[in-house]
N, C-alpha and C positions, 0 to 999 in steps of 0.2 A: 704616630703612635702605633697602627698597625703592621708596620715597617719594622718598628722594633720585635714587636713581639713575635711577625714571621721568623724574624732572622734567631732569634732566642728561642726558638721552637726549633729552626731550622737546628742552629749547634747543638740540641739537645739529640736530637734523633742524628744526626753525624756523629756523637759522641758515644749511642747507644751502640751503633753499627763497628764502630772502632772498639769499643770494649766486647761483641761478641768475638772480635779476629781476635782480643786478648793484645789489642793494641794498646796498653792502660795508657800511657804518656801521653799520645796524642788525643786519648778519649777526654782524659783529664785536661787535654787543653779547651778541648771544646768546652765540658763542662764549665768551666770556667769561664768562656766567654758566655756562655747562656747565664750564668749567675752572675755576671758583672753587669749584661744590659735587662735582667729583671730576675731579682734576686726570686726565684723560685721554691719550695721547699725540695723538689724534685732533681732540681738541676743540683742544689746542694750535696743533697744525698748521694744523686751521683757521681758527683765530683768525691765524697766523702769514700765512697769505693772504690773508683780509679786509684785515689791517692792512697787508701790501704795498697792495692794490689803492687801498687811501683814501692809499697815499703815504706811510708811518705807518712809514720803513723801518726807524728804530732801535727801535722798541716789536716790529715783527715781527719784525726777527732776534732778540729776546728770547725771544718768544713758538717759535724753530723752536732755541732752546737747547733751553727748556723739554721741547719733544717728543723730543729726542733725550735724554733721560734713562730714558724707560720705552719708548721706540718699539723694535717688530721692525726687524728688515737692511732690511725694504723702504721702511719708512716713516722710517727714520734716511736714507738713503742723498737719500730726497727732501726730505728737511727739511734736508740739510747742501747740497744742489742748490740749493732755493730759498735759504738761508742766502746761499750763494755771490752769486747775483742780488741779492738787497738790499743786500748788500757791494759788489758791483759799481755800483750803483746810484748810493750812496754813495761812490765812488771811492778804497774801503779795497782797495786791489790785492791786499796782500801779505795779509789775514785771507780775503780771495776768493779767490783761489787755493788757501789752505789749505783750505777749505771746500768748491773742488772736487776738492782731492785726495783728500779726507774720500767724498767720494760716491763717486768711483771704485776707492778702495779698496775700500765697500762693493759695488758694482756695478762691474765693471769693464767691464761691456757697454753703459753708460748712454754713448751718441754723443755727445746734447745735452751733457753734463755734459765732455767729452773738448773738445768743440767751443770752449762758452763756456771752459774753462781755457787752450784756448789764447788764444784772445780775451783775456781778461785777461794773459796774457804777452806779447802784445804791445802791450796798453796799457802795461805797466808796463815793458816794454824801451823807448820812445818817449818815456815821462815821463822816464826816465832818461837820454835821448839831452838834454834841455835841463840837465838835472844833470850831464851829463858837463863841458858847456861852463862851466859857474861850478865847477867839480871844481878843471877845468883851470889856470882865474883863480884860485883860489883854491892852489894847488899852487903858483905860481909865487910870488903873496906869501909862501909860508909858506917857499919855497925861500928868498926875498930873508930872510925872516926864520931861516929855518937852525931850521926847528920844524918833525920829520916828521910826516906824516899817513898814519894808517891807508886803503888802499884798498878802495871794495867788493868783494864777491865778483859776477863777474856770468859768468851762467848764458847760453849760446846756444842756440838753437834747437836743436840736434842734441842738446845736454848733455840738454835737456826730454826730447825725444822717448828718448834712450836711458835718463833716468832711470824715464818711464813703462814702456817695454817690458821694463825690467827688474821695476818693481811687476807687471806683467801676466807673468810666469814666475814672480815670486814665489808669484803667486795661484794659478797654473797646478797649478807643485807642493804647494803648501799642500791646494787642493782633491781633489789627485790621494794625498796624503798619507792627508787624511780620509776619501776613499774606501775607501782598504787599510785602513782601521781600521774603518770601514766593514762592510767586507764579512768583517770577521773573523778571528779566529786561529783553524789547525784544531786542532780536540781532539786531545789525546794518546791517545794509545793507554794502555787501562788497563794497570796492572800486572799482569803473571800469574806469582803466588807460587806 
């Protein structure tokens, strides 16, 4: 057992060394063999990076599923960050957005993570603006044809921004919750019979 786990350490730190040369392939191989003999959240993630860096974007956002199964708040919040980026990469708007919501829910101080979601909201309000025009064409044949069609739901910039700020009072008092639980219930007073 010990055996394993040196050598699963060891490919981890070989793989750290090979991704500082900017050697991603071979770091991603190690990683991979440190997550094959103990699936780590660690090793995931950096396997989940290698495999960004060589381009490899659907095999990494597998690989920053994977870490988000055993990862602490810090390292889910960065594995659903990077998630978002490889989705975005990949021009999966509506799983990248979710994936930044993902992060900021865990982190809700992460900027980077606040930044790129809006970024991707406005990709995907712009892909929508060429969708609205074949909507439209399409709305009037369906008129001529007397067949109703369901319309999207679409979100503005204000709807975002007040949807976030109300996740960010959610959190506020969530935290502010756990603190009074926190910090205790006072003892009763004993009984005096």
């Amino acid at each position: 057992m010990q055996v394993l786990f040196a050598q699963e350490k060891q490919n981890l730190q070989k793989g750290n060394i090979l991704y500082k040369k900017q050697e991603y392939e071979k770091a991603a191989e190690e990683y991979k063999k440190s997550a094959d003999k103990k699936k780590t959240p660690q090793a995931t993630y950096n396997l989940g990076n290698a495999l960004y860096k060589t381009k490899k974007l659907e095999e990494a956002e597998k690989a920053y599923d994977n870490t988000l199964e055993d990862a602490d708040k810090g390292l889910k919040a960065k594995a659903y960050y990077n998630k978002g980026v490889s989705l975005q990469q990949q021009k999966k708007l509506p799983e990248c957005i979710e994936a930044y919501k993902n992060a900021l829910r865990i982190n809700p101080d992460d900027e980077e993570a606040r930044q790129n979601l809006q970024k991707a909201l406005q990709q995907q309000k712009e892909q929508q603006k060429p969708d609205q025009k074949k909507e439209q064409s399409q709305q009037q044949q369906q008129q001529q044809q007397q067949e109703p069609k369901p319309q999207k739901s679409k979100l503005t910039q204000k709807q975002v921004e007040q949807y976030l700020q109300s996740l960010r009072e959610k959190e506020k008092q969530v935290q502010q919750k756990v603190a009074k639980q926190r910090a205790g219930v006072p003892k009763q007073p004993e009984k005096d019979w």
